[in-house]
C-alpha positions in Angstrom: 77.1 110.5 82.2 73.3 109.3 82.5 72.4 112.8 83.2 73.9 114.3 79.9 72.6 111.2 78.2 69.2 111.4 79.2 69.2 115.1 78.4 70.0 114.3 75.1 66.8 112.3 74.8 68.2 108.9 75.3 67.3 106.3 77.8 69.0 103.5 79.1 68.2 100.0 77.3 71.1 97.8 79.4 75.3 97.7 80.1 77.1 94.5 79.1 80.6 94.3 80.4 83.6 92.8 80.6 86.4 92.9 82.9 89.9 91.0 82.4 91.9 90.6 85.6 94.1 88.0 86.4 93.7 89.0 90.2 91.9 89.3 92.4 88.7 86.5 91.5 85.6 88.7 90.8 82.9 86.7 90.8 81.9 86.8 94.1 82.1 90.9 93.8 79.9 90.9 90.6 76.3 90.8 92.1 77.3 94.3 94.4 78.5 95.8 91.4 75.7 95.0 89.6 73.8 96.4 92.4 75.9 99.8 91.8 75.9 100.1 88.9 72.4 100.1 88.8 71.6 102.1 91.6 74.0 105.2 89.8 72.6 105.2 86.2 69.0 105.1 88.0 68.6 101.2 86.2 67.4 98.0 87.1 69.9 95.6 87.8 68.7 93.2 85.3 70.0 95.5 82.8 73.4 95.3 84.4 75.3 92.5 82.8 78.7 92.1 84.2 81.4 89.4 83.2 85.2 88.5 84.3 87.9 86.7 82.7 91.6 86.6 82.5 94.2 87.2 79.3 95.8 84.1 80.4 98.9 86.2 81.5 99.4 88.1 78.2 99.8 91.7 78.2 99.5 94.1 81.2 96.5 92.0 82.2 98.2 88.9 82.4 101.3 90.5 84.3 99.0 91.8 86.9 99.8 95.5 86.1 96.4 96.2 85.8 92.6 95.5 84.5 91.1 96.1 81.6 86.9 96.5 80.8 85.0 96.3 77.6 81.3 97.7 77.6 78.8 97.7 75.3 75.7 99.9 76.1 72.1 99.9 74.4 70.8 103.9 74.3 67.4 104.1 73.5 65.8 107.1 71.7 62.4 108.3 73.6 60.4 109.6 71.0 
């Protein structure tokens, strides 16, 4: 995806994301992630935000019968 991104003239500004999963605990996971993350869109990790949290058992999140994610991304124009 960075690829086509950046051959559209964008570039990446940062990732801010959110997971919900009521198992297993994330946190200790996030920093590799991070790490990742940065390493495939050819970022600095410091513009890798990652979060978790739970639903609190509602929904499919909260039964366990899966995770869901919600990311924001800043695309910067290179002029």
């Amino acid at each position: 995806v960075m690829e086509l991104v950046r051959e559209q003239g964008y570039e990446l500004g940062n990732v801010d994301a959110t997971i919900a999963a009521e198992r297993p605990k994330l946190k200790e996971h996030i920093p590799a992630m991070q790490q990742t993350l940065a390493e495939v869109m050819g970022a600095e990790v410091s513009d890798v935000s990652i979060k978790a949290t739970t639903t609190e058992g509602l929904g499919f999140t909260g039964r366990e019968e899966g995770f869901s994610a919600y990311v924001v991304t800043l695309l910067i124009a290179k002029v």
